[in-house]
N, C-alpha and C positions, 0 to 999 in steps of 0.2 A: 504493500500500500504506500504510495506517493501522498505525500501532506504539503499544503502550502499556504504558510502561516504569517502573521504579524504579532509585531510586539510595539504595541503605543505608537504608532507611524504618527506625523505630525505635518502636515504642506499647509504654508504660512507663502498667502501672496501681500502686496501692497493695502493693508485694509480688510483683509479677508482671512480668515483661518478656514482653508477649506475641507481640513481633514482634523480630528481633533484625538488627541491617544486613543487613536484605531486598532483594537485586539479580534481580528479576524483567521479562522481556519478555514481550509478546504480541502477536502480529504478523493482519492480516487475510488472511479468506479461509481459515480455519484453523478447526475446533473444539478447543479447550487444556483438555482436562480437569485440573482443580485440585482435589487431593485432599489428604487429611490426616487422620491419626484428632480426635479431639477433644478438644481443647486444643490442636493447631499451631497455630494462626494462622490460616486462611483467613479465617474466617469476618470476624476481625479488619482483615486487608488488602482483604477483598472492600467493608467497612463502609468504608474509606479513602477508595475508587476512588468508593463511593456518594454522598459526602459526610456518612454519619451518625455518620461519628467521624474526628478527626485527630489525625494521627502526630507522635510526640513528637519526633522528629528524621528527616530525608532529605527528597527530592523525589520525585514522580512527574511523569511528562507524557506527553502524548497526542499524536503527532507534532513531537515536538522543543520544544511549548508547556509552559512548567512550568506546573502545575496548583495552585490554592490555595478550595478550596472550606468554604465555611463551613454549609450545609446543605445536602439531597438537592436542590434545584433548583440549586442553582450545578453542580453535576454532570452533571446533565440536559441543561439548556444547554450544555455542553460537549459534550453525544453522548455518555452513557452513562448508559445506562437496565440497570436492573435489575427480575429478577421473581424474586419471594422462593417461599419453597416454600409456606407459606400466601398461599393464592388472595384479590385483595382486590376480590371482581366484587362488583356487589350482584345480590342473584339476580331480583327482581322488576323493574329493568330488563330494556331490550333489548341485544344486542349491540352495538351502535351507541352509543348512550347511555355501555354501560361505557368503551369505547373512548377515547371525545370527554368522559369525565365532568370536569367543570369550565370546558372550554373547547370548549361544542358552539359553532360555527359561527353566525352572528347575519345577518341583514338588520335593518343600524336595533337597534330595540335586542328585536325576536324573533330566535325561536331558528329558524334557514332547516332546519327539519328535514328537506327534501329533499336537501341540498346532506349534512348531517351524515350522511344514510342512503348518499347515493352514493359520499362518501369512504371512510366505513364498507365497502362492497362492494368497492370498488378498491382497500385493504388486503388485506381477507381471498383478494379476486382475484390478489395478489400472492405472495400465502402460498402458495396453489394448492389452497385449502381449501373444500369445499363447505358453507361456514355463512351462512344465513339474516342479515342482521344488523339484522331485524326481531324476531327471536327472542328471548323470554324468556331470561335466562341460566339460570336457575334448570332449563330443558327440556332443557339439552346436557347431556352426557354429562361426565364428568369429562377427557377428553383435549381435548374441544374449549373445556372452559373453560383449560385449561391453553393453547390454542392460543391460544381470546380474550387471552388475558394478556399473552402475546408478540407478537400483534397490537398491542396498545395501548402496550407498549412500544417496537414499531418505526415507530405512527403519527407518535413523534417524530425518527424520522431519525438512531439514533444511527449511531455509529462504535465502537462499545462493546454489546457486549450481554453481558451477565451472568445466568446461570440457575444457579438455587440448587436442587437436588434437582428437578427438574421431573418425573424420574418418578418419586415416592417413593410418590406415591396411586394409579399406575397400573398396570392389569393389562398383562403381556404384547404382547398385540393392537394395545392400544393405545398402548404404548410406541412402538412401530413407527410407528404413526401420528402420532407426534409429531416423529418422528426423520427421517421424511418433510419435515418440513417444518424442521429445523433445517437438512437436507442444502440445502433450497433457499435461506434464509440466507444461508448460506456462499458461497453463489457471487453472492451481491450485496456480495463486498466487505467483511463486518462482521468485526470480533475477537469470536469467542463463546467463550465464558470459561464453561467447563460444570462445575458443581459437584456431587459424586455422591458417596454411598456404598457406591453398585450396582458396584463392582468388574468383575463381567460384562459390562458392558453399554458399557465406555469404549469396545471394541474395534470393537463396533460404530458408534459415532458421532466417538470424538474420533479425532485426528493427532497430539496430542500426547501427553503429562502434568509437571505440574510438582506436586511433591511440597515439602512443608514438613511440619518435626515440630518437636514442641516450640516455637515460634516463629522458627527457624531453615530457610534455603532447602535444598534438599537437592539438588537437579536438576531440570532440566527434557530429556524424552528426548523419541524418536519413539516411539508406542504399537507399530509393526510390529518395533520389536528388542527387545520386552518383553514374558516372562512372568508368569504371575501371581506367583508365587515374586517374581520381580525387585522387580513392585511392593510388595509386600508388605514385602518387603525394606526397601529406601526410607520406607515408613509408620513402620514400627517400630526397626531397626536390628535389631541382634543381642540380641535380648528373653531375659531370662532370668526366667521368673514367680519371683517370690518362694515360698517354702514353706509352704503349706498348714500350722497345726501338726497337731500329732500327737496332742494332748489332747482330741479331737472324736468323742465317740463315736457312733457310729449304729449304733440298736437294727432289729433284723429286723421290729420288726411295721409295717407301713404307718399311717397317718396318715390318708393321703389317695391312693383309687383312683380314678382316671378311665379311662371306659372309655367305647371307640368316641365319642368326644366329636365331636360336628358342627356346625359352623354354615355353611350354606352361601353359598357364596363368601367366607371369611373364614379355614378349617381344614375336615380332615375326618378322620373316624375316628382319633381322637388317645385313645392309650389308654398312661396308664405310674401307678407306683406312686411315693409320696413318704413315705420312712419316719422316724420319730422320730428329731430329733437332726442330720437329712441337710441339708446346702446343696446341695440341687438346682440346676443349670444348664439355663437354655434356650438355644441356641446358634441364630444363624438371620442373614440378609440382611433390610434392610427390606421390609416383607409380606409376610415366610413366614407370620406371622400369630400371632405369642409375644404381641403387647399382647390383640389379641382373646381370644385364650385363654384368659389370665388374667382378663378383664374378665368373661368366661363364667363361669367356677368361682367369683367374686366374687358372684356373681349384678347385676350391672352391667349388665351384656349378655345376650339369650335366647340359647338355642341350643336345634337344631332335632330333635338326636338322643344315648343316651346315657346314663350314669350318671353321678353323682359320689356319691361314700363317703365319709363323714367320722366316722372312729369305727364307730361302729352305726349312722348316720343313710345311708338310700341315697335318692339327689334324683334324681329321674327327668325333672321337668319343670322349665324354669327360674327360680328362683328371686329374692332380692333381695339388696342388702347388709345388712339388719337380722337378717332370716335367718343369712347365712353370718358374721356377725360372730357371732351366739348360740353359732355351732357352732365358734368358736375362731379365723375367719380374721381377718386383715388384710392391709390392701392400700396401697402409695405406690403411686399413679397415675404414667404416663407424664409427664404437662403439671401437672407441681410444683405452679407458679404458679396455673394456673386450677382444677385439681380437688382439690390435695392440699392447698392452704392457701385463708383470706380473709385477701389482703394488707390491708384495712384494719384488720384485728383486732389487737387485741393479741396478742403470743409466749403468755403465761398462758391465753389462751382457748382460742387454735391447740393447743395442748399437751392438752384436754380434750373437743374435741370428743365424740370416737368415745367417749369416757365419764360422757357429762354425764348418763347415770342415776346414775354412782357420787357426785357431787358439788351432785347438786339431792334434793329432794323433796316430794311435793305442787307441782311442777315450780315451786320457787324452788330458787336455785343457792346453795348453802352457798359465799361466797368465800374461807372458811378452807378450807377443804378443796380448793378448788381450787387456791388459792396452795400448798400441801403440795405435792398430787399433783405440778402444776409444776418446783416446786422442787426436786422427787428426780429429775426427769428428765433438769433439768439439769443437775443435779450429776452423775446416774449417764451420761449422752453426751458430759458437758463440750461443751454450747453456751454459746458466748461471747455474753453480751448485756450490754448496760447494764444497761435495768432492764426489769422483766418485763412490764410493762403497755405498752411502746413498740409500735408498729405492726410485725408479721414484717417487712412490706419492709426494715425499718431492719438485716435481716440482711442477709449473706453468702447465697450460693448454698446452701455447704456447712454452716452452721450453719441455713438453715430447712430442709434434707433431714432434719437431724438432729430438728427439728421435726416434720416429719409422721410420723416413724418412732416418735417419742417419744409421739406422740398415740396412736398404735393399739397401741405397748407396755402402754399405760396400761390396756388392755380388756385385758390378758394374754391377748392368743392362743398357741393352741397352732401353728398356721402360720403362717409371713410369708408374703408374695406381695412382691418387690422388682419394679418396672417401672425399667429406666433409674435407678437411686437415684443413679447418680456423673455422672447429664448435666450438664454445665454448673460444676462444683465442680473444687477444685485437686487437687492429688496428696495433702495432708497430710489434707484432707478425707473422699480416698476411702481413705485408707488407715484414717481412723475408721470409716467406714460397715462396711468390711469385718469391722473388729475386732468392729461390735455382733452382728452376722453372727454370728462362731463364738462371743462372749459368750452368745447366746441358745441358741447349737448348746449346750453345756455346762450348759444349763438343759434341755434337752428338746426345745425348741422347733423343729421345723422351718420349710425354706424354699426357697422358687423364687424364683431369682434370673435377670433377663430382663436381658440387659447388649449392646450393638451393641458394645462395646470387648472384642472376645475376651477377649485376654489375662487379663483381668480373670477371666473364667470359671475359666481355666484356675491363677490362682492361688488362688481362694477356693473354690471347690467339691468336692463328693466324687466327684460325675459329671456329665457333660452330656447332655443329648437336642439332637442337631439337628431343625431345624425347617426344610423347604425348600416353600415353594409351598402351605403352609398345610398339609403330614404334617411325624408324627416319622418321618426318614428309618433312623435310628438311635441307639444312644448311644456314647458315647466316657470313658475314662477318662482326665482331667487328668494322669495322672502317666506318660500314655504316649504322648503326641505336645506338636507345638512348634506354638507360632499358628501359622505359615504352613499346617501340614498342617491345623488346625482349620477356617483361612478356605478354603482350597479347597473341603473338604467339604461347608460350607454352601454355596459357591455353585453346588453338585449333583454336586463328585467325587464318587469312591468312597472307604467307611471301610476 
């Protein structure tokens, strides 16, 4: 039996203690579901075990060996391999090739491509997986590249396996099919250290759970003497949402109707109303299907059946973002970093985009007027910067959120669309975002708000719509039930 343990681990950032004397075991032959809302710490102690960060005080060790790793290869080499939830295949390889990529196999100083293909087969032969490993990746299905990845990370023989949301892209069906092949894992002896925020779905694969909140251990139980409640519990503690104020008016007339809205395999028939003033909630488990949705009414993404109203305008067929920006919307994306901002830009620029007809003409850019516009934005979200022409990256998580929100305030929409706006940011943070939230609510403006941190819903919003499996299953009112009875819902109770 392989153990992989801590003693008082400690990661201390500027402001943050993200890990707090972490005493955590993990023993082989086991699945250990490691769960946490966001900001515990996992993700933090999972980077540990990786080698792509080190702890500011304790030890770790992997059968009694203390452990002192300075990058992801000193880790590796020790037997633990991790596969992140973004897939890193290249798609125009083969199977084979992803597997072995860096270290195929040689005669002399050629690459023994028969020997790389045959290992490659008596891998996947081990998995108990019918893949070609002559095969294009880019031709598999999304489960088997999920499988390829696991492959390539047990080509190294670890003693340690680490899976970081592995079904987060996958359907149902396939989930199963995945789980197929973690069960056979397990019985070669490995610690699989399973990372999820599928709640549902621990009961089906892990034996354990070890739970951290706020950077702090909390327990580690057997999944068979735990209900959902239980976990839940443990995630959060005894949550009391903050109070919505009372100053937030919302007018009767809708804003914005959607009806029987489709895109197939993504949502279907999603039809609700969003009225002047309202902080609308989406409530859902990952791939009910709330970011597609959004990304559809944005015009971002087609969809295949349906209305959208906006005002007097009714969109029948789908549309674009230049489009639905004219008609008053805005949108922060899901992926901050790559859709919502250009971290090589300056904050001043990032702040102007979605407006840059109000600040050019005869398409030169008037820089007074963009340094203005700027300047009130940050004055009126209070982002913290040095100086305004410095690169966004040079921010904070929570002060370039406050950035993309600031850029599409700048077009004065009449609706927000928020995706995820408090992923990755601290609490002082999200309690800004929320505040610009009801600040807009008091001006008129309405908004959908898409948030994976319950809780969150249920203190900032007027109502929620669940989202399960890609329908709205129903709606709920924030001021009539507790997270736990929320999270159950979504994962397909009854309201």
């Amino acid at each position: 039996m392989s153990i992989l343990r801590t003693e008082g681990i400690v990661k201390d950032y500027p402001g943050c203690r993200a890990l707090d004397d972490i005493n955590v075991s993990f023993d082989s032959g086991k699945v250990h579901a490691f769960i946490g809302k966001n900001g515990s710490g996992k993700s933090t102690l999972v980077n540990i075990f990786a080698g792509a960060t080190f702890p500011s005080a304790g030890d770790f060790f992997l059968d009694d060996e203390e452990l002192h790793f300075s990058n992801p290869s000193d880790s590796r080499e020790k037997g633990i391999s991790t596969v992140y939830q973004e897939l890193s295949l290249i798609p125009y390889l083969s199977v084979a090739e992803n597997i072995f990529l860096g270290r195929l196999p040689k005669k002399g100083k050629i690459i023994d491509w028969e020997k790389t293909y045959r290992l490659a087969d008596e891998l996947l032969k081990k998995m108990k997986v019918d893949i070609d490993s002559h095969t294009e990746v880019y031709k598999l299905s999304m489960w088997q590249c999920q499988v390829v990845e696991i492959t390539k990370a047990m080509s190294f023989n670890p003693k340690v396996l680490m899976l970081d949301e592995p079904t987060s892209a996958l359907a149902s069906h396939e989930t199963e099919r995945l789980f197929e092949v973690i069960r056979e894992l397990k019985k070669q002896d490995v610690i699989i250290i399973y990372i999820s925020h599928r709640l549902q779905e621990l009961w089906e694969i892990a034996d354990t759970v070890t739970v951290l909140r706020d950077g702090k251990f909390i327990g580690t139980e057997k999944l068979i003497d735990l209900s959902h409640k239980n976990i839940i519990h443990m995630m959060f503690g005894d949550v009391t949402p903050s109070v919505r104020p009372d100053d937030l008016p919302v007018h009767d007339e809708p804003v914005l109707t959607v009806e029987h809205l489709t895109r197939s395999g993504k949502y279907e028939d999603v039809s609700f109303e969003l009225r002047k003033g309202e902080v609308l909630g989406i409530a859902g488990m990952l791939g009910s299907g709330r970011t597609e949705l959004l990304r559809s009414i944005f015009g971002a993404d087609p969809f295949d059946e349906g209305t959208i109203t906006i005002g007097d305008k009714v969109i029948t067929e789908s549309s674009n973002p230049i489009r639905m920006k004219e008609l008053g919307l805005g949108l922060t994306p899901e992926e901050r970093k790559s859709q919502g901002v250009i971290l090589i830009h300056s904050i001043k620029n990032n702040l102007c985009y979605s407006c840059i007809d109000k600040v050019s003409k005869n398409h030169i850019i008037d820089e007074k007027k963009m340094t203005a516009i700027s300047e009130k934005q940050i004055e009126d979200l209070q982002i913290k910067i040095a100086d305004i022409n410095s690169p966004i990256s040079s921010l904070s998580g929570g002060n370039q959120q406050k950035v993309v929100i600031g850029n599409w305030l700048n077009n004065k929409p009449t609706i927000m669309m928020y995706d995820e706006p408090t992923r990755g940011i601290d609490v002082n943070a999200k309690g800004q975002i929320f505040q610009i939230m009801w600040d807009q609510s008091r001006k008129g403006v309405s908004s959908l708000f898409v948030s994976s941190e319950l809780e969150e819903l249920l203190e900032v919003c007027h109502r929620i719509l669940i989202m399960h499996l890609g329908k709205i299953i129903g709606e709920v009112n924030p001021d009539d039930l507790q997270i736990d009875d929320l999270y159950a819902i979504c994962m397909g109770g009854s309201i």
